[in-house]
LOLUMTI-189233 format. One record per residue (C-alpha): x, y, z negated; residue number from 0; residue in three letters. Coordinates in nm, 3 decimals, padded with zeros to 5 digits. Layout:
% residues N
(pt (X; Y; Z); NUM; Ala)
...
//
This chain:
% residues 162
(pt (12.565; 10.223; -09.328); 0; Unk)
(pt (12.529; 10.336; -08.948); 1; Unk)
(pt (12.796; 10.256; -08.741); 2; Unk)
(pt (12.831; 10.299; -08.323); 3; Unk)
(pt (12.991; 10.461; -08.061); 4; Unk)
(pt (12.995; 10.833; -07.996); 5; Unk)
(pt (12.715; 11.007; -07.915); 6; Unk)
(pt (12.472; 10.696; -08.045); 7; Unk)
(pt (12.338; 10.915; -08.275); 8; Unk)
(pt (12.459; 10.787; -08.628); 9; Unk)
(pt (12.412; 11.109; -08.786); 10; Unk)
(pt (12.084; 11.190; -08.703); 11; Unk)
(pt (11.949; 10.840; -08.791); 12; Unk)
(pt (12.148; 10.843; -09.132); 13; Unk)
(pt (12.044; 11.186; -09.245); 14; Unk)
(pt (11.720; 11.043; -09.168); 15; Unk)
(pt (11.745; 10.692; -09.314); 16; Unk)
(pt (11.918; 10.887; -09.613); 17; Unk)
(pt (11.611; 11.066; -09.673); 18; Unk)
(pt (11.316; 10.808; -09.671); 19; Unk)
(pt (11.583; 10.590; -09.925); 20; Unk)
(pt (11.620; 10.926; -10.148); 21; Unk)
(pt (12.013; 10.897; -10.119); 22; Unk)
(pt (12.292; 11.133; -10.062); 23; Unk)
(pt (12.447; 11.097; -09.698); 24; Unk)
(pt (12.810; 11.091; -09.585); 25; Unk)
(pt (12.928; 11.160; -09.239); 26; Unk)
(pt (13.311; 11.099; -09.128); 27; Unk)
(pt (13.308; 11.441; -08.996); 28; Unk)
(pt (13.285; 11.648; -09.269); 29; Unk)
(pt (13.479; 11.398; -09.452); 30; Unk)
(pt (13.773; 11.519; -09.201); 31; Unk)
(pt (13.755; 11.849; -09.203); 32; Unk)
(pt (13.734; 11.876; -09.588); 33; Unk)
(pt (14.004; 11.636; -09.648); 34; Unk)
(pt (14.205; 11.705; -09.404); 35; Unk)
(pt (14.144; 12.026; -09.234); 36; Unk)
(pt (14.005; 11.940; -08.866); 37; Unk)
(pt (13.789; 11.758; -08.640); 38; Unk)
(pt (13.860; 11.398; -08.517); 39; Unk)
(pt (13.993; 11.598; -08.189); 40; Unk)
(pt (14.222; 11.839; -08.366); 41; Unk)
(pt (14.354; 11.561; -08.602); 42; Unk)
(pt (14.409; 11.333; -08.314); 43; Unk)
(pt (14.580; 11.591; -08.136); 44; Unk)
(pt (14.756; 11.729; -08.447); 45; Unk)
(pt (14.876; 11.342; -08.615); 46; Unk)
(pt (14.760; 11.116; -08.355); 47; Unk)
(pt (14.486; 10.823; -08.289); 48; Unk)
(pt (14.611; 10.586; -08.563); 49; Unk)
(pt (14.647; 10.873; -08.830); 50; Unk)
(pt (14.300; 10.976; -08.731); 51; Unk)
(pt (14.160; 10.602; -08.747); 52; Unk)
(pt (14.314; 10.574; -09.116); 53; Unk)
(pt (14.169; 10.875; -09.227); 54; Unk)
(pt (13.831; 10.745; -09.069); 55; Unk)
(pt (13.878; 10.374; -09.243); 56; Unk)
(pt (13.975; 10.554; -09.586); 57; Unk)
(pt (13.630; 10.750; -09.554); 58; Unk)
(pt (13.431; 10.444; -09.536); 59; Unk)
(pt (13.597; 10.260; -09.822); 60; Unk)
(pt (13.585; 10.544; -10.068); 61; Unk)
(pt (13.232; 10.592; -09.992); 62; Unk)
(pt (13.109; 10.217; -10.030); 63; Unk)
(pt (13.295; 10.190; -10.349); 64; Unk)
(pt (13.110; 10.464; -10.475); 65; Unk)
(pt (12.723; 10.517; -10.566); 66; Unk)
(pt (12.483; 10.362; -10.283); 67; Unk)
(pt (12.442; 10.611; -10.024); 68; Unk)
(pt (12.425; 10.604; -09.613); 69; Unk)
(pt (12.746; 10.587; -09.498); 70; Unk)
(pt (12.768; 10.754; -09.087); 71; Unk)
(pt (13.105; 10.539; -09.019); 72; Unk)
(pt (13.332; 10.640; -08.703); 73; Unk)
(pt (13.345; 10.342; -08.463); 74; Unk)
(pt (13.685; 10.301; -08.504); 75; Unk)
(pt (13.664; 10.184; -08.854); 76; Unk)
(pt (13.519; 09.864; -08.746); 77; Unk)
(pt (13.867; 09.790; -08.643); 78; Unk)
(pt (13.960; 09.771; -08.932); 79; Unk)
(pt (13.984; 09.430; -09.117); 80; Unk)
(pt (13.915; 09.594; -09.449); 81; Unk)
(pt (13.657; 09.824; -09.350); 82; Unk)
(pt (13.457; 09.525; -09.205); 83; Unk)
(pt (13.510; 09.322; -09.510); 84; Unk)
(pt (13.382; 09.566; -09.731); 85; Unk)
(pt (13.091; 09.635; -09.491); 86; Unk)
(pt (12.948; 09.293; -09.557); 87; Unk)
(pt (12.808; 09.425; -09.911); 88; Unk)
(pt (12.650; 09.677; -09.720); 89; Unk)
(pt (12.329; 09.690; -09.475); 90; Unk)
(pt (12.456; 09.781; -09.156); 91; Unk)
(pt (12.244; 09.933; -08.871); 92; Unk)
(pt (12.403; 10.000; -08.540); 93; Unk)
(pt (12.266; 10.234; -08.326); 94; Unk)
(pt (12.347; 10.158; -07.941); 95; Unk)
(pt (12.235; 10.225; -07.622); 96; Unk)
(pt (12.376; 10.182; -07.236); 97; Unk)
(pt (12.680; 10.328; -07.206); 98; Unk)
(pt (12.519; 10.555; -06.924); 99; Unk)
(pt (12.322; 10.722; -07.187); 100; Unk)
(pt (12.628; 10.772; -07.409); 101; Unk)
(pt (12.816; 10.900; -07.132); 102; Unk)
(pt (12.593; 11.165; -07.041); 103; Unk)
(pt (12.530; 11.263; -07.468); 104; Unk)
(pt (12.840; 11.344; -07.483); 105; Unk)
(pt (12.922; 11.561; -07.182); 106; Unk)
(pt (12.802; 11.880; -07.371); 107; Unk)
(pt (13.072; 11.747; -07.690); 108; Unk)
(pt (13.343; 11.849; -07.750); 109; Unk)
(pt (13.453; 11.541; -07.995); 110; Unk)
(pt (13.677; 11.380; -07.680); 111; Unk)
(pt (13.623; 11.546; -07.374); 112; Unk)
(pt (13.794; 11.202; -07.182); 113; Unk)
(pt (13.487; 10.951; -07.365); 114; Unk)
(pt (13.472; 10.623; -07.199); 115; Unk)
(pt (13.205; 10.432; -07.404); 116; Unk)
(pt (13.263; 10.173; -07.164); 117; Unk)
(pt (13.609; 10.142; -07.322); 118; Unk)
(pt (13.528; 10.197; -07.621); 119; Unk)
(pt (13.242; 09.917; -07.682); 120; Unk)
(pt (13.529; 09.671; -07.468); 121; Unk)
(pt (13.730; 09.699; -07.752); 122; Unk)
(pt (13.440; 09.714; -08.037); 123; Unk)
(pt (13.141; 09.542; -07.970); 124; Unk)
(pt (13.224; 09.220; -08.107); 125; Unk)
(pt (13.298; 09.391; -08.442); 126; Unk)
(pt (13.021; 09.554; -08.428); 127; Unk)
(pt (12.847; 09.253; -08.381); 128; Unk)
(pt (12.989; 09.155; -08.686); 129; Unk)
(pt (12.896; 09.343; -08.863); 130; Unk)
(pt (12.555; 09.475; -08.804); 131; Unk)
(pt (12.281; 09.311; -08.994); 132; Unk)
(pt (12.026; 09.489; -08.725); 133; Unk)
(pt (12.064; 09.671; -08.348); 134; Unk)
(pt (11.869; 10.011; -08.305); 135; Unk)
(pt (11.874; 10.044; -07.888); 136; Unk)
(pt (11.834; 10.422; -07.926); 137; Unk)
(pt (11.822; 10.506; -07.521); 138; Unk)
(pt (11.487; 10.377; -07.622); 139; Unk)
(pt (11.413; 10.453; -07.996); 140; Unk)
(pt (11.397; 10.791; -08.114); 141; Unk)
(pt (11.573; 10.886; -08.428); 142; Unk)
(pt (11.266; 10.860; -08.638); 143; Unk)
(pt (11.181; 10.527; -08.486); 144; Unk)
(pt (11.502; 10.392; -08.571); 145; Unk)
(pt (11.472; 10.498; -08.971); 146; Unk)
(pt (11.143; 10.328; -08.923); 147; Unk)
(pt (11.313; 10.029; -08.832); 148; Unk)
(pt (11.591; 10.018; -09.103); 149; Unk)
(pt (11.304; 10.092; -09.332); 150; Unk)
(pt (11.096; 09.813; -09.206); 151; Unk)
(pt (11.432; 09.562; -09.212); 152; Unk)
(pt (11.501; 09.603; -09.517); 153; Unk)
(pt (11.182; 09.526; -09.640); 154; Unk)
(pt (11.096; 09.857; -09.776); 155; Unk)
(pt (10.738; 10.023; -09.801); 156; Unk)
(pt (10.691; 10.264; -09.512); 157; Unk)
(pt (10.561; 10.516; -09.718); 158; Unk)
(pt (10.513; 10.871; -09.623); 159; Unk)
(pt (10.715; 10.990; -09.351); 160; Unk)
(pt (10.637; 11.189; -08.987); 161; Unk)
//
């Protein structure tokens, strides 16, 4: 499972830590717009933060109770009691970085134009503590360097990856 804040990068990592553990990959956003019909910004527009937030939570706990896979989990779900609890039978790599650098990743986005990861890790970052069973700083590692890394912490053979 990757979990951070916006614009850490959890979907790049997970595709790629999905790949070099040959299993299937779930993001929250598609998750959204499949189930129910938008983007976290439209649905928090359309229902609200806390209708958005359940819908995220729900994600994450149908996926883990499925077949393994690598789970890109919407910071907000850490919030959640029950997400967390079921995280613990999961490996959990959080992907970080200053929240300079997540500022200025997602200036071009249009998830939440008004961001403020500042905020945001204020009222996370002890869950994600929690949680995680490693950090990936990744306003230093690139995406391939932190799959390396999950590989390498979960005791896994490198094998054959560029």
């Amino acid at each position: 499972m990757v979990i951070g804040l916006m614009g850490s990068g959890k979907t790049t990592a997970g595709v790629l830590i999905a790949e070099a553990l040959g299993l299937e990959f779930s993001d929250s956003d598609p998750f959204l717009k499949a189930r129910y019909g938008g983007t976290a910004a439209q649905i928090a527009a359309r229902e609200g933060a806390a209708a958005l937030h359940l819908y995220e939570a729900e994600h994450v706990l149908l996926e883990l109770a499925g077949p393994p896979k690598v789970i890109a989990a919407a910071a907000s779900t850490v919030e959640d009691p029950e997400v967390r609890a079921a995280m613990r039978a999961a490996f959990v790599v959080w992907v970080d970085a200053p929240d300079k650098v997540l500022a200025e990743r997602m200036r071009s986005s249009d998830h939440r134009p008004d961001f403020d990861p500042a905020a945001m890790r204020a009222r996370r970052e002890r869950y994600f503590r929690e949680v995680a069973d490693t950090v990936c700083d990744v306003g230093e590692l690139t995406p391939e360097q932190v799959r390396d890394e999950v590989v390498r912490e979960m005791g896994l053979p490198a094998g054959d990856r560029d």
